[in-house]
Structure formats: C-alpha cells, structure tokens
N, C-alpha and C positions, 0 to 999 in steps of 0.2 A: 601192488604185489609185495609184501614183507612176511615175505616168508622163508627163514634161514633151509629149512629143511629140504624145499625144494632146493636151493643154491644148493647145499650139501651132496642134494642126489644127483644133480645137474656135474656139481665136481668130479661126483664119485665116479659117474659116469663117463666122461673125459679121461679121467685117470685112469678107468679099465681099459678104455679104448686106446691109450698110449700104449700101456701093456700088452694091448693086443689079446684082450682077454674076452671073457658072454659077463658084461654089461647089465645085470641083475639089480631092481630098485625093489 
C-alpha cells in the first residue's frame, strides 16, 4: 500500500473528526 493520498484522506479525516466536523473525502 504506497499510497500518500490515501494517508492524506485518511489524516484529513481524523482532523475533521477532531474538529468535530462531516468528514468529506
């Protein structure tokens, strides 16, 4: 699995979810 973009969506998503936010890829 070397895929940055996924890691990227995967972050992006943690970090909405810290915010408390809808989690959109």
């Amino acid at each position: 699995m070397n895929k940055p973009m996924m890691i990227q969506c995967f972050f992006f998503s943690v970090l909405h979810a810290v915010l408390a936010t809808q989690s959109m890829c």
